[in-house]
N, C-alpha and C positions, 0 to 999 in steps of 0.2 A: 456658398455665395455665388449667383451669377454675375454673368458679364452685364454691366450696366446699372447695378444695382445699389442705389446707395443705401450707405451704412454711419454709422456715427460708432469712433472710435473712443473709448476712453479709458481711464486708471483709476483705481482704487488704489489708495497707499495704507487703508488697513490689508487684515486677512494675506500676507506675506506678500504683498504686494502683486496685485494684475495689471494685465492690461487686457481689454475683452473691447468685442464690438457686438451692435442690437440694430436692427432694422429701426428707422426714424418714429416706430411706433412702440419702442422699446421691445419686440418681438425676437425670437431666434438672439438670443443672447450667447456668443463664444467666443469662450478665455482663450486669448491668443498664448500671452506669456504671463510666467508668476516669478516669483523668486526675485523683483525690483525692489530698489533699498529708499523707499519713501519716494514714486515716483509720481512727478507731477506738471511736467508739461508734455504734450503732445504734437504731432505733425505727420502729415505723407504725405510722400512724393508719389502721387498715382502713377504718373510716368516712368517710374525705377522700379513700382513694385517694392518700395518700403515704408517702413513705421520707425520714427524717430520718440525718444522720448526720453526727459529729463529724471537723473534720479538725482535727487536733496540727500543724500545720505542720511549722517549725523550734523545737523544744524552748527551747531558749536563747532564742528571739525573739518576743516581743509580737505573733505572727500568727495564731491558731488564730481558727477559723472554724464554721460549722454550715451545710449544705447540706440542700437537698429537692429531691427528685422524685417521679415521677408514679410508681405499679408497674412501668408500663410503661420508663421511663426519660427520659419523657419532662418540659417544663417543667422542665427541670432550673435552680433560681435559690438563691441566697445570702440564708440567713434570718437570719444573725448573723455582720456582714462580721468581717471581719479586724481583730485591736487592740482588738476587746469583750472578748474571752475568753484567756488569755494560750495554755493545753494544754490544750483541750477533751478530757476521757476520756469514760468510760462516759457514754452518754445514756440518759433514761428519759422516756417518753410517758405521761402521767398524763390518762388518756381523760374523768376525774369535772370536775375543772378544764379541762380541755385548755390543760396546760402541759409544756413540757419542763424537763428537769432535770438536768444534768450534774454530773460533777467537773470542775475545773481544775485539773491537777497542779503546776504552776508559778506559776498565779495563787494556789496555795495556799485555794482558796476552795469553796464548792459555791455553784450558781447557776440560775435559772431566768428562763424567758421565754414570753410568750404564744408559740402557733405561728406567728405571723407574725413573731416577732422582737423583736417592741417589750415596752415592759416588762421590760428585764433588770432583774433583782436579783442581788444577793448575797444567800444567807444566813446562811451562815458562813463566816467568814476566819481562816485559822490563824498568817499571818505575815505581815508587810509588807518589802520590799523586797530588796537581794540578799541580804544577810547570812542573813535568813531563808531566801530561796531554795534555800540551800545545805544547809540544814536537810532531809530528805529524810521527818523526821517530819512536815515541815506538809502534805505533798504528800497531796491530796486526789486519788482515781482513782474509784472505784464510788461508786453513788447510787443507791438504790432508796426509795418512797414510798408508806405505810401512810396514805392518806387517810381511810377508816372509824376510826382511832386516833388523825388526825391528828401522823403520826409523819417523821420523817424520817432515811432511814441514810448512811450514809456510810463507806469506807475510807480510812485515812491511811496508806501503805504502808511506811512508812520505807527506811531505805536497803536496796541489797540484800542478801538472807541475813541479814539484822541480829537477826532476831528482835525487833524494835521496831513489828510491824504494830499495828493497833487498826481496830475495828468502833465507830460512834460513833452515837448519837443523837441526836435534837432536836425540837421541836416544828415542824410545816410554817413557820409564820409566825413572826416574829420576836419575842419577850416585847414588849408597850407599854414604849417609853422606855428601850430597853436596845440594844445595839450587835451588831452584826456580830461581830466581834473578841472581848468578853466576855458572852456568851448565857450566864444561867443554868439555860437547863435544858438545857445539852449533858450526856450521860454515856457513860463509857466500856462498852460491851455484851462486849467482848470483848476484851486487851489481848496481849502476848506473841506473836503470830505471827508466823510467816515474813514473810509478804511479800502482804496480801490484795490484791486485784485489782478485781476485779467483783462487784459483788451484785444478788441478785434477793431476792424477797421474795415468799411463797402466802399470800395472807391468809385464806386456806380452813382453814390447818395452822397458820397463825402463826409462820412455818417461816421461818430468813432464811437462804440458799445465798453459797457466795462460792467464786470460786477465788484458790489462791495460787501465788506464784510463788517462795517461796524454796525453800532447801535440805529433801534429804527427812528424815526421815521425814514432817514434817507438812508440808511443802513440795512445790509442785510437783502440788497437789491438788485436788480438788472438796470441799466440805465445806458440812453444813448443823447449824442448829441450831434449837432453839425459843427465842423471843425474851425469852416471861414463862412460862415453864414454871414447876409449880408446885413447889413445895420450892426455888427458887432455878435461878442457870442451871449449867447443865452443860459439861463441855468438848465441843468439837465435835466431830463424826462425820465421819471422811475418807469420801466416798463412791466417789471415783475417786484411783487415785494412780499415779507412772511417768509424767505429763504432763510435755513440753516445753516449758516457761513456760506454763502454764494462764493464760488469759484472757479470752478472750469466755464469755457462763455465758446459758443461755436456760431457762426453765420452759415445760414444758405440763402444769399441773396436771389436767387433764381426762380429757389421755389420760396421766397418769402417767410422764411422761419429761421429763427434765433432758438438756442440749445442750450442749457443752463445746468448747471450741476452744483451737489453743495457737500456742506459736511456730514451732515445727515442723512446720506445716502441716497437723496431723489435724486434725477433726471427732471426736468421740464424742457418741455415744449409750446411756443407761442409764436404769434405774427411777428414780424419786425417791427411793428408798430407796439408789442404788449398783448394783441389781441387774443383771444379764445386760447389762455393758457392750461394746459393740460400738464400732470405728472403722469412720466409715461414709465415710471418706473421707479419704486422706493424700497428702501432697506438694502442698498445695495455695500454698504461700509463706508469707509470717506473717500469718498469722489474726490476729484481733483479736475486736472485736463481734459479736454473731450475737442472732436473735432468732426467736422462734417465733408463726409469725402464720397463721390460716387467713382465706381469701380470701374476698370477699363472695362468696353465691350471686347 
């Protein structure tokens, strides 16, 4: 890989788990790491020279984790051991703070930690214990973070096909004197969907992206919206659709392309707008995470 060059990182959680990167034309494909236990959120920090990423363990089991390495694949170590985090999902690298930021689907929670690990918080928690668990509404997966707004997003998925998805807000830090569990400035951005997955967030457009995973027509799609558009908000815009469980979701605002991964193994590539979408790569096992990062010179 040279200097300057971008790459799109991603994970597979079949085939014992990788993580590999491809040129933004699915080109030169290399398996960075293997041997992750169902991993499925992504991040780097181009400035540190590492690769963050979420492992889900065993769903049912208080085991989820968060790993790092080098670009290379190298110093590979455990930044958030096992039984912190119950389903670590989507992760998000906030370069302003240098913080990470996930969902926990079965912790029911969203969560962050310095890069080294220490400093978990919670910052919102949607249910406590199994009964809740069961609940498929509390289930936290995407997390993306509007630090110029000081905003926080979030996916609650509900069960599947339900049509009980929601897009949710909050302020980064917690109200003074008020709780995890009952935050009053949480609200609902977007309510009634299939089944949302991932989120990104352009703070350029004020644009928030997500894929979903339930039944079609609105399901099984790439979709973006504006957040405070003026006259009120709008229903969302499918950008891609015909995905096999859409899930990993990457921007390049820059060079104007959005990144899309699913269960079925493709790769997609389109405009931020939806335009002239290309599969740039298929049969690859179950995709998850993906992120779009250009390399230091």
């Amino acid at each position: 890989m040279t200097a300057g060059q971008e790459r799109l990182f991603a994970l597979e959680a079949s085939g014992g788990g990788r993580l590999f990167s491809v040129n933004p034309d699915g080109s030169d494909k290399t398996v960075i790491v293997t041997g992750c236990r169902i991993p499925d959120g992504i991040a780097v920090d181009v400035e540190a020279g590492h690769i963050y990423w979420t492992n889900m363990g065993v769903p049912s089991e208080n085991d989820g984790s968060i790993e790092r390495v080098d670009l290379d694949g190298g110093n590979r170590t455990t930044v958030v051991p096992s039984g912190v985090t119950y389903t670590p999902k989507q992760l998000h690298f906030e370069a302003t703070q240098r913080k990470l930021y996930w969902g926990d689907r079965e912790g029911m929670r969203v969560m962050r930690c310095d890069l080294d690990g220490t400093n978990v918080e919670t910052l919102v928690r949607t249910g406590q214990g199994e009964q809740d668990r069961r609940d498929e509404t509390t289930w936290c997966v995407g997390v993306a973070v509007d630090v110029a707004a000081g905003h926080l997003y979030w996916t609650q998925k509900g069960p599947s096909d339900a049509g009980l998805g929601k897009i949710m807000r909050s302020g980064l830090d917690l109200p003074s004197g008020e709780s995890v569990d009952e935050r009053s400035d949480v609200e609902v951005l977007f309510d009634d969907l299939p089944e949302p997955i991932d989120l990104e967030f352009d703070p350029g457009h004020r644009m928030l992206y997500w894929t979903d995973r339930g039944d079609p027509p609105r399901g099984n799609t790439a979709n973006r919206a504006p957040v405070d558009p003026p006259g009120g908000r709008r229903p969302p815009e499918i950008l891609l659709n015909h995905l096999m469980e859409g899930i990993g979701l990457a921007l390049d605002p820059e060079g104007e392309h959005i990144y899309v991964t699913d269960l079925g193994g493709s790769v997609y590539a389109a405009g931020l707008d939806g335009a002239d979408p290309k599969e740039i790569l298929v049969a690859q096992g179950n995709l998850t995470g993906i992120v779009h990062t250009v390399l230091p010179a």
